[in-house]
C-alpha positions as CSV (number, residue, x, y, z in Angstrom):
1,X,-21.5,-8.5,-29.6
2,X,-22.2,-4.7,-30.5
3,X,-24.9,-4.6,-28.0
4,X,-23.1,-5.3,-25.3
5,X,-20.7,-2.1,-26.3
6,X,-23.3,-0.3,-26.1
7,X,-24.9,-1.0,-22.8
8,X,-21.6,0.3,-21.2
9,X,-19.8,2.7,-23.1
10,X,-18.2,5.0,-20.6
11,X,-16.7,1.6,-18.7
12,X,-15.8,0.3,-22.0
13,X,-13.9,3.4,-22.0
14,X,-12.5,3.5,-19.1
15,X,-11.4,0.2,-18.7
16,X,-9.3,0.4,-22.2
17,X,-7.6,3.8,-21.4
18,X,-6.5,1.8,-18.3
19,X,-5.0,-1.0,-20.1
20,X,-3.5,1.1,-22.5
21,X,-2.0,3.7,-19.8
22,X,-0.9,-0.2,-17.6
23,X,1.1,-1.7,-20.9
24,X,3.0,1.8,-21.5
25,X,3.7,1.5,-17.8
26,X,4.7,-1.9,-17.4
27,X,6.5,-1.5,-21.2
28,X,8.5,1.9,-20.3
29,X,8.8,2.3,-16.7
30,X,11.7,4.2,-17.0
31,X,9.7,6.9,-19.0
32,X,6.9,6.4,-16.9
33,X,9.4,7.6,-14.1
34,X,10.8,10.4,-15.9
35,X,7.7,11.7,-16.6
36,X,6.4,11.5,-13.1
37,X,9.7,13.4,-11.9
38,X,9.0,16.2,-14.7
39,X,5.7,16.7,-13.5
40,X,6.6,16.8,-10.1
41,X,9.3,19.6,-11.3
42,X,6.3,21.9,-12.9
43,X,4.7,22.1,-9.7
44,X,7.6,23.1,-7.4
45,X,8.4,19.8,-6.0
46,X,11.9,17.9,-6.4
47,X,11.3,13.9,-6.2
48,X,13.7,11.6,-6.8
49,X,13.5,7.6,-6.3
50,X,15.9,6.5,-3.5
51,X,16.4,3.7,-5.5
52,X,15.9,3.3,-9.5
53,X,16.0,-0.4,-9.5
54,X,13.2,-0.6,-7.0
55,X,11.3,1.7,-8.6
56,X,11.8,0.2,-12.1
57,X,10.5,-2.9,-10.3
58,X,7.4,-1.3,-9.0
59,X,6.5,0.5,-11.2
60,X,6.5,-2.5,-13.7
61,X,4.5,-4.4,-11.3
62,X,1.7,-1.2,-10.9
63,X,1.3,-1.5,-14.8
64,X,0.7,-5.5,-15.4
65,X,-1.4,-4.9,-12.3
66,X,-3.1,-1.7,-14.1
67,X,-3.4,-4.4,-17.2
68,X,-4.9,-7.3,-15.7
69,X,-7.7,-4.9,-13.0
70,X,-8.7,-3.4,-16.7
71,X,-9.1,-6.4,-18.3
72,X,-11.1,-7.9,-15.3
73,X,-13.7,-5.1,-15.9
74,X,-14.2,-5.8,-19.4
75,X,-15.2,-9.4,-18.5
76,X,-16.7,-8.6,-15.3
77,X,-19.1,-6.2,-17.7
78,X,-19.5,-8.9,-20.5
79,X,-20.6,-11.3,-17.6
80,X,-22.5,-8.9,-16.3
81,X,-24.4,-8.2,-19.1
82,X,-25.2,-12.0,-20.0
83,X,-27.3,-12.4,-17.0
């Protein structure tokens, strides 16, 4: 099992920052929101969501999808590596 950890570390990586980054999206969208509005603020731009409860929706749904494309890598690798 550690071999296969180490034949891909950087994707190994990768793949769990994205699943960590999709569950804190699809777990605290509103946050996720905010803190894409704040950012947005630093750099001189004013965005707001026509729309909260769509956005709360979307967001959510970019997360679980963020959470499920990062766990496909990790088996896709695994696979991968098997062959």
């Amino acid at each position: 099992m550690w071999k296969l950890f180490y034949c891909f570390p950087a994707l190994y990586l990768f793949s769990a920052l994205s699943f960590i980054i999709g569950l804190f999206i699809y777990l605290k969208p509103d946050k996720a929101i905010q803190f894409q509005i704040d950012f947005y603020r630093r750099i001189n731009w004013n965005m707001q969501p026509v729309s909260m409860e769509k956005e709360v929706r979307n967001t959510k749904a970019m997360g679980l999808f963020l959470v499920v494309a990062a766990l496909a890598a990790v088996i896709t690798i695994m696979l991968k590596t098997r062959l």
